[in-house]
Backbone as JSON Lines, residues from 0, in Angstrom:
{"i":0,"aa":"X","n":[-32.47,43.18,-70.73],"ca":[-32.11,43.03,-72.13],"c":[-30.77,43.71,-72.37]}
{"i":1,"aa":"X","n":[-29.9,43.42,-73.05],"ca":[-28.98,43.84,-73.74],"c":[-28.86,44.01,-74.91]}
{"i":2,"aa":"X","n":[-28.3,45.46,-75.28],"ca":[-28.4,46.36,-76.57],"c":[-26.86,45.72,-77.26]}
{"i":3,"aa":"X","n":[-27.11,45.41,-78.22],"ca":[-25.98,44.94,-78.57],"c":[-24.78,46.46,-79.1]}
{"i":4,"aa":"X","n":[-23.48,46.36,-79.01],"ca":[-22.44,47.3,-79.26],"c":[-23.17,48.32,-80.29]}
{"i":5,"aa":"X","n":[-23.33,47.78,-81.35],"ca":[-23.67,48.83,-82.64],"c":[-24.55,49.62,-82.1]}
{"i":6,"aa":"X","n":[-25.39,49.02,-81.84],"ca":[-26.65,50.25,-81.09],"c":[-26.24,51.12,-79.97]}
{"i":7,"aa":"X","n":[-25.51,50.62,-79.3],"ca":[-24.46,51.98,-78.18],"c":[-23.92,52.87,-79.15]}
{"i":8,"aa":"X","n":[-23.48,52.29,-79.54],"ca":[-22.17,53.08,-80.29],"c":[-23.13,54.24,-81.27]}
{"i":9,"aa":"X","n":[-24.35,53.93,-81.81],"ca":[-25.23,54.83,-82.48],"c":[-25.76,55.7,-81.61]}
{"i":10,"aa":"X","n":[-26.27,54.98,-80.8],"ca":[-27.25,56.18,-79.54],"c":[-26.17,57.48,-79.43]}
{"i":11,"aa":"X","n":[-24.63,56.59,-78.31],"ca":[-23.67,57.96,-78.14],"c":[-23.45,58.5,-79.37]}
{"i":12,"aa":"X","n":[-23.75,57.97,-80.74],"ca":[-23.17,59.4,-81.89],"c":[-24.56,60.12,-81.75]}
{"i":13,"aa":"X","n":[-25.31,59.63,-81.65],"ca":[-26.79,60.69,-81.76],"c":[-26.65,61.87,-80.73]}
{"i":14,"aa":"X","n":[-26.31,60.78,-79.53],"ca":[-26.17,62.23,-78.47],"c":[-25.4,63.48,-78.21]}
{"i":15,"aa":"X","n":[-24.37,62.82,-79.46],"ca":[-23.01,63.8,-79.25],"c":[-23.55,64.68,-80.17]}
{"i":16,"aa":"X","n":[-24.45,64.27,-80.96],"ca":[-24.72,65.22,-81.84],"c":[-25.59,66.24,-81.69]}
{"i":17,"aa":"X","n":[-26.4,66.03,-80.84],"ca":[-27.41,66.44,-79.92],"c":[-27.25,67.67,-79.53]}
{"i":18,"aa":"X","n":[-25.51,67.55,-78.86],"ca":[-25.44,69.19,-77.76],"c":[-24.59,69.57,-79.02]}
{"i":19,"aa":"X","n":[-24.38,69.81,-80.1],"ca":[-23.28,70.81,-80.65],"c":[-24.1,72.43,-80.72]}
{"i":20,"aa":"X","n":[-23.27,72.98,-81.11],"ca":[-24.6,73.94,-81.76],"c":[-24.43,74.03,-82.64]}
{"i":21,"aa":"X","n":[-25.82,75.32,-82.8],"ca":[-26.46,75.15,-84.2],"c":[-25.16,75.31,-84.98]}
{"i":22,"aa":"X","n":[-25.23,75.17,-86.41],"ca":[-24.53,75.46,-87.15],"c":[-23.44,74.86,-87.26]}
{"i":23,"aa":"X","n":[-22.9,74.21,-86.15],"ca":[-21.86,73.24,-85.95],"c":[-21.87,71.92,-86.38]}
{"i":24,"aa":"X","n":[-20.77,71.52,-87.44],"ca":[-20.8,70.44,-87.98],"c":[-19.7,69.59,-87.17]}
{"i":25,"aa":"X","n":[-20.23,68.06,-86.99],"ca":[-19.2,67.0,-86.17],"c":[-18.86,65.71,-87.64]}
{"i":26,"aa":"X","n":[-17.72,66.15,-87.85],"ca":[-16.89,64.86,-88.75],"c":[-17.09,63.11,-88.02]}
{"i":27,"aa":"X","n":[-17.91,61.98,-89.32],"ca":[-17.59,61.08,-88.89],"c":[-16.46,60.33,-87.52]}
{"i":28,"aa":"X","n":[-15.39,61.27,-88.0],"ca":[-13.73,60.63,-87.68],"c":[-13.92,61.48,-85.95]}
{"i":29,"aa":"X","n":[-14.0,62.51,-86.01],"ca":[-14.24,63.4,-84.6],"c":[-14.95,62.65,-83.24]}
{"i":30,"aa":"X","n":[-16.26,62.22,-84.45],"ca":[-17.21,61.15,-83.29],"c":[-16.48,59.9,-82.36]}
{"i":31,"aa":"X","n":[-15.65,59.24,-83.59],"ca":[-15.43,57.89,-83.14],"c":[-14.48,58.13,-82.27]}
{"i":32,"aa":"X","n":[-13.42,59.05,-82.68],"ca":[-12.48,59.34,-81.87],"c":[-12.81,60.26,-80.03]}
{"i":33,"aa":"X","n":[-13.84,61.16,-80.63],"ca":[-14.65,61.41,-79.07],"c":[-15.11,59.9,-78.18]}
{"i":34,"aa":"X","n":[-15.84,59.02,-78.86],"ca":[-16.28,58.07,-78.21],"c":[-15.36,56.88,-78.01]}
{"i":35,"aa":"X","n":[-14.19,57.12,-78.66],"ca":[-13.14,56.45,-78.65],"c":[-13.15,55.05,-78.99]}
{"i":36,"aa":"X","n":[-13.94,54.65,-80.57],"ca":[-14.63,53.37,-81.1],"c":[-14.15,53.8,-82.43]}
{"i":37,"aa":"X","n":[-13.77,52.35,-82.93],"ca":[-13.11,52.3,-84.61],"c":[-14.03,53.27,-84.79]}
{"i":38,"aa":"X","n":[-13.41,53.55,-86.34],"ca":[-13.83,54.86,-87.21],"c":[-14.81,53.9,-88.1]}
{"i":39,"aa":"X","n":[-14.58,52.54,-88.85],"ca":[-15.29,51.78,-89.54],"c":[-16.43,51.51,-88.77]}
{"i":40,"aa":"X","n":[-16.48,51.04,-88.04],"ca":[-17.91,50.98,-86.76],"c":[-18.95,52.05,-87.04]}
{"i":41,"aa":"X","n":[-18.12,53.32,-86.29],"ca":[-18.6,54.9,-86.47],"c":[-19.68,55.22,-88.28]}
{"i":42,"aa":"X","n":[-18.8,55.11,-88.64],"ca":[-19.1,54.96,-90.04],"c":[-20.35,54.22,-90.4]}
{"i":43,"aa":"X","n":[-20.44,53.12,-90.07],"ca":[-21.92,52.21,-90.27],"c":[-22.41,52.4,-89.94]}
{"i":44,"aa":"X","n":[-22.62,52.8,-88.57],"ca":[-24.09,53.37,-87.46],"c":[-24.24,55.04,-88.21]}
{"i":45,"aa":"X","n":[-23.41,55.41,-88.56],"ca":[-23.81,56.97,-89.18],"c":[-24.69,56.82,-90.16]}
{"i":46,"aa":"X","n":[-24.14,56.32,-91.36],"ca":[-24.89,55.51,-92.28],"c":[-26.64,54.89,-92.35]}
{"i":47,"aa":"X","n":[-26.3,53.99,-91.18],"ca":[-27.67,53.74,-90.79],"c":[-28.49,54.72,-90.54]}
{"i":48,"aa":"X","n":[-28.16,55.67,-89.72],"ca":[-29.52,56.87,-88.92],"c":[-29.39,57.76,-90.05]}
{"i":49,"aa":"X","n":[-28.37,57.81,-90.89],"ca":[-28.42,58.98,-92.34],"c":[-29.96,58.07,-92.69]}
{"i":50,"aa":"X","n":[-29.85,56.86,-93.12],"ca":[-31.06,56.38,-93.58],"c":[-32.17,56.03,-92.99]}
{"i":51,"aa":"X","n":[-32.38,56.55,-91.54],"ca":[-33.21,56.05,-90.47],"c":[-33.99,58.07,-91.08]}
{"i":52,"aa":"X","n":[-33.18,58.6,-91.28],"ca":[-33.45,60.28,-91.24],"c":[-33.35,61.04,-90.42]}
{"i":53,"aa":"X","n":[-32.29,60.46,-89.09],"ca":[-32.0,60.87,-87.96],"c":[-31.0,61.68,-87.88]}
{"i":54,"aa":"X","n":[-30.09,61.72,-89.0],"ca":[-28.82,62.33,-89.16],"c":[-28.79,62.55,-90.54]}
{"i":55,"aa":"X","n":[-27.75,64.27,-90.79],"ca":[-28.48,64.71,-92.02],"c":[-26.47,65.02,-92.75]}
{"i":56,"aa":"X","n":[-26.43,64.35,-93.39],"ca":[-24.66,64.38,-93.71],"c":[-24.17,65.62,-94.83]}
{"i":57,"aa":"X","n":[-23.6,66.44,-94.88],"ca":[-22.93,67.54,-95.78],"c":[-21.43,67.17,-96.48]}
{"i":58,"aa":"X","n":[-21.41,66.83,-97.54],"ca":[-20.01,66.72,-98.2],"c":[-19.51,68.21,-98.52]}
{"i":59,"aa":"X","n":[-18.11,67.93,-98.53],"ca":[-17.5,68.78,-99.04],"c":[-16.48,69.7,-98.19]}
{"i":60,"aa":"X","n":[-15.57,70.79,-98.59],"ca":[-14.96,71.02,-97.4],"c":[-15.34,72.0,-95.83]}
{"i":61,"aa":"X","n":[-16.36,72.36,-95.78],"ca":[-17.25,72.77,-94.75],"c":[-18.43,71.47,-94.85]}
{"i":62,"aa":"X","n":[-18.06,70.16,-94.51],"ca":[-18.72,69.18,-94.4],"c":[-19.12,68.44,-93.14]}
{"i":63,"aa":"X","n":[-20.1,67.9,-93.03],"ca":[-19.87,67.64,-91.12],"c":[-21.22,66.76,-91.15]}
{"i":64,"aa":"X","n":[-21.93,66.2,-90.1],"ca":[-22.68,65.3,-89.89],"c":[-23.32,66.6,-88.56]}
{"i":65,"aa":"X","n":[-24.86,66.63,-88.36],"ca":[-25.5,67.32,-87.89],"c":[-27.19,66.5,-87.57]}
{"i":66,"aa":"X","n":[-27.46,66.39,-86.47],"ca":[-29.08,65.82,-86.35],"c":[-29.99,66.08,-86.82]}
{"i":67,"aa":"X","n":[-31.17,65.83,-87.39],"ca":[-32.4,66.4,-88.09],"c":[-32.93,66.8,-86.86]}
{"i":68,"aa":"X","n":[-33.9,67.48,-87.21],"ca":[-35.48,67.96,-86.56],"c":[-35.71,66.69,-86.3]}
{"i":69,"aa":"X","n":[-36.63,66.04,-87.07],"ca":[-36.66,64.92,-86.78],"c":[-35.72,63.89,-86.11]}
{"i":70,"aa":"X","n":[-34.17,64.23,-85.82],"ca":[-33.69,63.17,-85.19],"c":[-34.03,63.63,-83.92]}
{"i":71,"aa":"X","n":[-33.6,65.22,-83.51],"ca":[-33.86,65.53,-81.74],"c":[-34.99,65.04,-81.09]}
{"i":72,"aa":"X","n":[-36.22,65.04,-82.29],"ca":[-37.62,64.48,-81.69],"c":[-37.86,62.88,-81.92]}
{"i":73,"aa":"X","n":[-36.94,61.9,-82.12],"ca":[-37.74,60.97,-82.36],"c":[-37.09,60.2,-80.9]}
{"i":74,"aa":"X","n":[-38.34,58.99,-80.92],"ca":[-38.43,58.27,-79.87],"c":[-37.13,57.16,-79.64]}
{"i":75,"aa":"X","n":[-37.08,57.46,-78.59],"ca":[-35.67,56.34,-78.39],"c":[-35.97,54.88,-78.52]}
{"i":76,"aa":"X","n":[-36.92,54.52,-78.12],"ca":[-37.43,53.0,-78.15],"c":[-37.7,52.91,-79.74]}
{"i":77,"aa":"X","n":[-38.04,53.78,-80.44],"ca":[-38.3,53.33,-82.07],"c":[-37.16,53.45,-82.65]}
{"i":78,"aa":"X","n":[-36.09,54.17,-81.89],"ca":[-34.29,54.09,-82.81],"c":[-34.08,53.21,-82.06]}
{"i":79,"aa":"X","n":[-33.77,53.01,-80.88],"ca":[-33.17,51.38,-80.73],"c":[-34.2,50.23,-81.65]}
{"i":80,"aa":"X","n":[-35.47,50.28,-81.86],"ca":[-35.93,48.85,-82.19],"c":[-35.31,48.63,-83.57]}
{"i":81,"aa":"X","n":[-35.0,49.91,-84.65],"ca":[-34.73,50.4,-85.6],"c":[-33.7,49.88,-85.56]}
{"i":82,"aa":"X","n":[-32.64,49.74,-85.01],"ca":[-31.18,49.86,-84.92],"c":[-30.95,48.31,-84.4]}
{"i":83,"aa":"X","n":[-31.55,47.42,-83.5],"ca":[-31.53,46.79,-82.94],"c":[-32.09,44.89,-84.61]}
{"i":84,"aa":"X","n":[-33.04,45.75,-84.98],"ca":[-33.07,45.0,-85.63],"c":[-34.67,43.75,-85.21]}
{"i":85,"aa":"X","n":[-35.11,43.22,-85.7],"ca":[-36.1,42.58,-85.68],"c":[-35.71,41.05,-84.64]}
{"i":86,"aa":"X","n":[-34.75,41.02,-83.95],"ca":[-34.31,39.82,-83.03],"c":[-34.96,39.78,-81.9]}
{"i":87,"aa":"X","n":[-34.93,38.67,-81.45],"ca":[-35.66,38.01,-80.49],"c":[-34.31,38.0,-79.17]}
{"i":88,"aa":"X","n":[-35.21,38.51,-77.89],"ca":[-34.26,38.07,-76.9],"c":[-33.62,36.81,-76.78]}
{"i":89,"aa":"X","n":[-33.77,35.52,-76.86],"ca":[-33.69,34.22,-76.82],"c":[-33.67,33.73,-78.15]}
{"i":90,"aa":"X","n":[-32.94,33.1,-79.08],"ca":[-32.9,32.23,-79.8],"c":[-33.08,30.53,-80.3]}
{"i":91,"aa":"X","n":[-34.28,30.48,-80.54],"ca":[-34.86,29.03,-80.29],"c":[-34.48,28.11,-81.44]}
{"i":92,"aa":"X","n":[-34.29,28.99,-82.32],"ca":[-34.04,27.98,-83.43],"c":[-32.91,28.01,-83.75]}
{"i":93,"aa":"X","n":[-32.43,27.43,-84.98],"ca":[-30.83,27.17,-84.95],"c":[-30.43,26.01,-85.52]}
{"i":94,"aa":"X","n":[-29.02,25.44,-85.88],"ca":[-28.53,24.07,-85.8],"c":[-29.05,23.01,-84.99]}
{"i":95,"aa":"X","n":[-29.19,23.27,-83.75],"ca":[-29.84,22.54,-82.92],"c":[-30.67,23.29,-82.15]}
{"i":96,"aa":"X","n":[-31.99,23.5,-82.87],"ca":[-33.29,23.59,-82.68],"c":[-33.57,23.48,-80.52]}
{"i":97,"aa":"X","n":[-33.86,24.11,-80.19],"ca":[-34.65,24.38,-78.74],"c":[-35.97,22.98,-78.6]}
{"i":98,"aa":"X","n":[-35.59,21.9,-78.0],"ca":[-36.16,20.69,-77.25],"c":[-37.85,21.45,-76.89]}
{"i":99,"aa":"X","n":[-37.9,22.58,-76.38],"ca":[-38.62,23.03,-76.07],"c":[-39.98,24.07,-76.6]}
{"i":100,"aa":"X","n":[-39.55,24.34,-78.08],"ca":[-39.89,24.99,-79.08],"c":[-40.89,24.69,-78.96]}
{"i":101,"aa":"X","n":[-42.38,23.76,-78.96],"ca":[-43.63,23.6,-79.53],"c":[-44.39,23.61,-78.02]}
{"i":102,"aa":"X","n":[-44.22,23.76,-77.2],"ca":[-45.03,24.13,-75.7],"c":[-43.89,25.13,-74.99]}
{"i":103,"aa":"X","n":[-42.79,26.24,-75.0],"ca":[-42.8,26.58,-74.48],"c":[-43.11,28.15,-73.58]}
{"i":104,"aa":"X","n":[-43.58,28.27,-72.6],"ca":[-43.67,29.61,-72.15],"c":[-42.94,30.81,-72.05]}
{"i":105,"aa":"X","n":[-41.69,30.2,-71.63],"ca":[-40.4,30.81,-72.17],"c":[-40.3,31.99,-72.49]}
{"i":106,"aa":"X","n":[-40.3,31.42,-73.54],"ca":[-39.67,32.48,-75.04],"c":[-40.99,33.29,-75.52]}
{"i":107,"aa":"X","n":[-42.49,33.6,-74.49],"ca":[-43.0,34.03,-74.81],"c":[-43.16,35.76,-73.81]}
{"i":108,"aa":"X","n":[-42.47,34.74,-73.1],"ca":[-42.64,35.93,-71.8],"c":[-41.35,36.5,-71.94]}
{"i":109,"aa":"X","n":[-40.36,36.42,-72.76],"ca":[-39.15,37.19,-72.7],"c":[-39.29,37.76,-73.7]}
{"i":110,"aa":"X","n":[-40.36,37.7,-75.01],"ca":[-40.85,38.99,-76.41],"c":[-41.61,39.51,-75.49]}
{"i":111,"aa":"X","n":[-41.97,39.34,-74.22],"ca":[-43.23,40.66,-73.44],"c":[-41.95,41.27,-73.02]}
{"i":112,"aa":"X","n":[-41.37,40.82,-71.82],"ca":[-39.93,41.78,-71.45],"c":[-39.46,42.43,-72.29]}
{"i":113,"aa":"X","n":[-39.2,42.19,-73.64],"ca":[-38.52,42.84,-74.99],"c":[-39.23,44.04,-74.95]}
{"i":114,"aa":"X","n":[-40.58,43.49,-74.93],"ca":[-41.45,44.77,-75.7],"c":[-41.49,45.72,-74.29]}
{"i":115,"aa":"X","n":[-41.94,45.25,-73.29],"ca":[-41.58,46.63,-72.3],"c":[-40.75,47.24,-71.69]}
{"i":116,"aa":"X","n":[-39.32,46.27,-72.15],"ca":[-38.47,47.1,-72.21],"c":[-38.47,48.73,-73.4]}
{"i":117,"aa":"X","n":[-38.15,48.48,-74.41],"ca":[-38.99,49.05,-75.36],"c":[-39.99,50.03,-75.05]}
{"i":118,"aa":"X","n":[-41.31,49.62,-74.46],"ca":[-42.17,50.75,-74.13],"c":[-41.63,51.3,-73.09]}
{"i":119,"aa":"X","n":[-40.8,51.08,-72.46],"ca":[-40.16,52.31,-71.25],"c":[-39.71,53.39,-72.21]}
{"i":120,"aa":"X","n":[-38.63,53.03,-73.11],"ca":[-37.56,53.44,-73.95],"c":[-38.74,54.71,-74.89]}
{"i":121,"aa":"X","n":[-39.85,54.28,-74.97],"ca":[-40.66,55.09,-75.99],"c":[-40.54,56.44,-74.82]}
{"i":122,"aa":"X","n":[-40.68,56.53,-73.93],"ca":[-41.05,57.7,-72.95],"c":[-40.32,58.71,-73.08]}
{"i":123,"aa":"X","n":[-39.13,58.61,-74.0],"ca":[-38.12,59.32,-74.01],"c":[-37.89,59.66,-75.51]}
{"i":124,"aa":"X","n":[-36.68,61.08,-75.88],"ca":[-36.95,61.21,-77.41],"c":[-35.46,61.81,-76.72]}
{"i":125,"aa":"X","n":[-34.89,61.95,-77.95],"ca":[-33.3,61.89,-78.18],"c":[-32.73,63.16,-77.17]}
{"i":126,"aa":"X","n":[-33.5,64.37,-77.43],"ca":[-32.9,65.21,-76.62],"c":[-33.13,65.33,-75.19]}
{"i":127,"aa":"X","n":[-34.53,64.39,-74.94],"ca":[-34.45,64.42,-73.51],"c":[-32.88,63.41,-72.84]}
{"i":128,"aa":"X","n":[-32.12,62.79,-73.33],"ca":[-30.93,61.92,-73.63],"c":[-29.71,62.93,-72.39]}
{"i":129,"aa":"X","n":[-29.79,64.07,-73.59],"ca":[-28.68,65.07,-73.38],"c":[-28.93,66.21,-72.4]}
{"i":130,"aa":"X","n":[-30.05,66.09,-71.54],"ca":[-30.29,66.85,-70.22],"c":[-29.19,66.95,-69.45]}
{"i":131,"aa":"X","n":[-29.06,67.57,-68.58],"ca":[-28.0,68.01,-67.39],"c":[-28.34,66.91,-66.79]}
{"i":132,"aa":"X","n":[-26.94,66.09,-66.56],"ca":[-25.83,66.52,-66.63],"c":[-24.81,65.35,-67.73]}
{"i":133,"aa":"X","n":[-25.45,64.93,-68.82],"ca":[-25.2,64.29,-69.96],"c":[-24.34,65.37,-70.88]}
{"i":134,"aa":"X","n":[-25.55,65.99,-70.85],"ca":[-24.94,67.39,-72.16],"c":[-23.73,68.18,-72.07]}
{"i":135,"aa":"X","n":[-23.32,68.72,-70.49],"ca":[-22.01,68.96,-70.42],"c":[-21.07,67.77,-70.2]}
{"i":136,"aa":"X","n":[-21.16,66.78,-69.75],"ca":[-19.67,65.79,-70.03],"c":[-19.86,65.23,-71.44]}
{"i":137,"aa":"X","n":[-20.84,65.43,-71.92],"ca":[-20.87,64.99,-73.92],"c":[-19.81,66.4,-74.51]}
{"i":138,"aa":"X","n":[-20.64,67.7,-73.84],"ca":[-20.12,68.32,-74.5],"c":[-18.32,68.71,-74.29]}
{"i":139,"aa":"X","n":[-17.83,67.99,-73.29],"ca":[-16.33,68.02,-72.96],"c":[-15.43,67.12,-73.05]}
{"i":140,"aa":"X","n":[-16.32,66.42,-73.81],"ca":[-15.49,65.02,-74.44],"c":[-14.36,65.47,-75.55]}
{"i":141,"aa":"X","n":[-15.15,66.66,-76.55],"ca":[-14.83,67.0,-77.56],"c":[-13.59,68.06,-77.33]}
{"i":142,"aa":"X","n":[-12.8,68.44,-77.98],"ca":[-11.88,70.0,-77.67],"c":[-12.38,70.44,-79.27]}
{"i":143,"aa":"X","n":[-11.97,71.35,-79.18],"ca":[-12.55,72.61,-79.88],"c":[-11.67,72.12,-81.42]}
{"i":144,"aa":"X","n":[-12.75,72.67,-81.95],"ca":[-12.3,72.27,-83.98],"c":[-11.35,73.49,-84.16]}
{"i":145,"aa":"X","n":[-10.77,72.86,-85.03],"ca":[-9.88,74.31,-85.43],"c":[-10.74,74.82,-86.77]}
C-alpha cells in the first residue's frame, strides 16, 4: 500500500515533535523547513492532528506547536487511517465504472491487504517511531532556536 504525501509529511511532523524536549516549542515554519516540504502543506497536516488531538498549538510570542499525551500514545495505524482518509486501495468506480464491479474478487482481497496493513501499523504508537536511531537523526535535522 501506499501512504499518500500528506500522510508522510504528518507522521514526520509528529515525529519531529516527538524528540524535542519538554518544554520546547517547534514553530509550524521550523517543521516544514526541517523536513524540507512547503510551509502551506506543513500547515494543513498540523491543523489536522491539532484536530485529531495529537498536537496541542500555543499562540502568541512564546508560541510553538508541541505533542499531547495523547499524541506520544496513540496508535500509528489509527493516525494513518485518520489521516489517510476512508479510501479504498483500488478504485472501482468512477467515469468509467470497473467491467468487473458486480463479481469481482479483486477489490475484496486488496480492503483485507488494506486492513492488515493497518493492523501491523496498530502494533506501534508514535513514540515507539522515535527509538534509536530515528530520534537522534530527527533530532539533528533541526539547529538550535535562538
Amino acid at each position: 500500500m501506499r501512504l499518500t504525501k500528506y500522510t508522510d509529511l504528518a507522521l514526520r511532523a509528529v515525529m519531529r515533535l516527538a524528540v524535542v524536549g519538554d518544554g520546547e516549542l517547534l514553530t509550524t515554519r521550523e517543521i516544514a523547513e526541517t523536513m524540507r516540504v512547503p510551509y502551506t502543506h506543513t500547515a494543513k497536516a498540523i491543523a489536522h492532528l491539532q484536530h485529531l488531538g495529537v498536537v496541542e498549538a500555543r499562540r502568541g510570542r512564546n508560541g510553538g506547536l508541541t505533542l499531547t499525551g495523547t499524541g506520544r500514545h496513540t496508535g500509528v495505524g489509527r493516525l494513518v487511517r485518520a489521516l489517510e482518509g476512508d479510501r479504498e486501495a483500488v478504485a472501482c468506480e468512477g467515469d468509467v465504472p470497473c467491467p468487473l464491479a458486480g463479481g469481482c474478487r479483486l477489490r475484496r482481497a486488496l480492503r483485507d491487504a488494506q486492513e492488515a496493513f493497518y493492523t501491523s501499523l496498530d502494533q506501534l504508537v508514535v513514540n515507539d517511531l522515535v527509538t534509536s536511531p530515528t530520534g537522534p537523526v530527527l533530532l539533528s535535522l533541526g539547529g538550535p532556536r535562538d
